[in-house]
C-alpha positions as CSV (number, residue, x, y, z in Angstrom):
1,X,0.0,0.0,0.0
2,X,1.3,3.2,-0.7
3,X,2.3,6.1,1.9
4,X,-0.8,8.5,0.3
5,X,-3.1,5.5,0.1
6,X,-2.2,4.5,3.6
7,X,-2.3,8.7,4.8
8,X,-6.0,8.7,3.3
9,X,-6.6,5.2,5.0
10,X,-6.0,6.9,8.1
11,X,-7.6,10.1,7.7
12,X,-10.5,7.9,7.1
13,X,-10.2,5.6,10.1
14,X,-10.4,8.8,12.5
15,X,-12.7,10.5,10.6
16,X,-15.5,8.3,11.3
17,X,-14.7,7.4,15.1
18,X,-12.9,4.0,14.7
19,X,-10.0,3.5,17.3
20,X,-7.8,0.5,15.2
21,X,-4.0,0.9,15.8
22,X,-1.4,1.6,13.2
23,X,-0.6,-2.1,12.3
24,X,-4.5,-2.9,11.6
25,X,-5.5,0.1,9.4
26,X,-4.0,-1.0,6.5
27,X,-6.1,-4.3,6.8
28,X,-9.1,-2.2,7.5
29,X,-8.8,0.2,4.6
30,X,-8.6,-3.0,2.2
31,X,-11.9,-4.4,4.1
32,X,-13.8,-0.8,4.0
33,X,-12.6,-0.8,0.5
34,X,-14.4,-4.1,-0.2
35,X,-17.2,-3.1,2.1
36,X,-17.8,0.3,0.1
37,X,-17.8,-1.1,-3.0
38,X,-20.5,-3.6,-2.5
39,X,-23.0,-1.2,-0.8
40,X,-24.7,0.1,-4.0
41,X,-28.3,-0.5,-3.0
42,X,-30.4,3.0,-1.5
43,X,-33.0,3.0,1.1
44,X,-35.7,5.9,1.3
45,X,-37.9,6.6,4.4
46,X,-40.4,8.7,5.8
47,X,-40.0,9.7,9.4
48,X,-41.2,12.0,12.0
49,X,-38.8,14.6,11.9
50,X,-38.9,14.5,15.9
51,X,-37.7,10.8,15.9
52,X,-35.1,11.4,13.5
53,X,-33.5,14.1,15.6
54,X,-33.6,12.5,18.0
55,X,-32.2,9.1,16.9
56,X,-29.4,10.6,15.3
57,X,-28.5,12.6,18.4
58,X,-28.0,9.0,20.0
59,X,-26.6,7.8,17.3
60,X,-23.9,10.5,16.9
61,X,-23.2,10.1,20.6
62,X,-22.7,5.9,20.1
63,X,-19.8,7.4,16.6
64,X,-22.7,5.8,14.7
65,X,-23.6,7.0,11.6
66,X,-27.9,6.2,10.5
67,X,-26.6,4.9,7.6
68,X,-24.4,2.3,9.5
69,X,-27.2,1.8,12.3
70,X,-29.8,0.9,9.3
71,X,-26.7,-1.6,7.9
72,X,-27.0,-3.2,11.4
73,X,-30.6,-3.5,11.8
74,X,-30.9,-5.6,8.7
75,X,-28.4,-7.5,9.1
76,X,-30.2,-8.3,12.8
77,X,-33.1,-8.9,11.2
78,X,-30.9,-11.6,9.2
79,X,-29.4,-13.2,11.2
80,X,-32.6,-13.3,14.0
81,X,-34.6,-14.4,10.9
82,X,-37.0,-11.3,11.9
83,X,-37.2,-8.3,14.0
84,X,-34.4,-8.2,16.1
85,X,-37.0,-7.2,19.4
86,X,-40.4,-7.9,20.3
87,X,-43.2,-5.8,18.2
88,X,-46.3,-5.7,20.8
89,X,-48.7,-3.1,22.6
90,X,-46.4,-1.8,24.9
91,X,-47.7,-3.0,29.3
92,X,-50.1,0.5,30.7
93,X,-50.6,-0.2,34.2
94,X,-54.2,0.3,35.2
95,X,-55.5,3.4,36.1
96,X,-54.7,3.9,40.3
97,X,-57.1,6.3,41.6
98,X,-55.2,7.0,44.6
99,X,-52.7,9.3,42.1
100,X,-55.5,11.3,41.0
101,X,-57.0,14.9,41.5
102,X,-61.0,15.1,42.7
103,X,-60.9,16.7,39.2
104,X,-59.0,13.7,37.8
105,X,-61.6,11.6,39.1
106,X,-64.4,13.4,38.0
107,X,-63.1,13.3,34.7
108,X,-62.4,9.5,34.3
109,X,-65.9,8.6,35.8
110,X,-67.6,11.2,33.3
111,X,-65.7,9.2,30.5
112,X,-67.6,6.2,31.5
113,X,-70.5,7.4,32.3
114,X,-70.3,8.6,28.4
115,X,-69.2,5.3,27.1
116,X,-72.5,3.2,28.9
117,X,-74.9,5.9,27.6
118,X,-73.4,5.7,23.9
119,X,-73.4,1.8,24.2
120,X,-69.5,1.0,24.5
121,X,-69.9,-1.2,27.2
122,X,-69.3,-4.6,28.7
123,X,-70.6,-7.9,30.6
124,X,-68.4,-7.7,33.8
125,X,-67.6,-11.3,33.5
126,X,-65.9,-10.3,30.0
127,X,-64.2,-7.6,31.5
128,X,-62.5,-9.6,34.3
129,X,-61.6,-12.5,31.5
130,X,-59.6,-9.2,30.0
131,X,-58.1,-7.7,32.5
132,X,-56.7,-11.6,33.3
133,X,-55.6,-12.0,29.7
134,X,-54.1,-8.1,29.2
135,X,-52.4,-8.1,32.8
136,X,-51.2,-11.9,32.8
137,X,-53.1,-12.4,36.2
């Protein structure tokens, strides 16, 4: 490897955060080389401008580029054979009364007073089969 190659090899390394020492950069120049070269294939996304800011601010913090943290999560979701994480409605804790306002109450038992006289309503022996099912009890 030549002493400009190898310069630009190391300007490189630093430049995006990786700590390898002198005997292993030229090795890793040839394999970023390699890696470069065979990542031809673009990804476009829509995201909540909110999440992306804030993602990337981790990121950035991690010396993780989105672009090498989207590389990873595929190649999780390889080698998991699907999403690397469980996908499901996240626990909610019942509502505990004893946190609330007089106001608070008031509110919540208006809500159901409003969901019997429009209809939305349940048999209390379904309701305890899903509170027993949704709380694991």
């Amino acid at each position: 490897m030549s002493e400009e190659r190898l310069s630009k090899c190391i300007a490189y390394v630093r430049t995006n955060g990786y700590n390898i020492i002198i005997k292993k950069i030229a090795l890793a120049c040839e394999k970023e080389r390699f890696a470069l070269a065979s990542k031809s294939a673009n990804l476009y996304v829509r995201i909540e401008p909110e999440v992306k800011e804030q993602a990337e601010k981790i990121l950035a913090a991690l010396g993780i580029t989105a672009s090498n943290a989207i590389n990873m999560f595929y190649k999780q979701i390889i080698l998991q054979r699907g999403l690397p994480f469980d996908v499901k409605i996240p626990y909610t804790k019942p509502l505990d009364i004893s946190t609330l306002t007089d106001e608070q109450v008031d509110a919540e038992l208006e809500k159901g007073y409003a969901d019997v006289v429009e209809g939305r309503s349940k048999l209390a022996k379904q309701v305890f089969l899903d509170i027993r099912k949704d709380y694991n009890l």
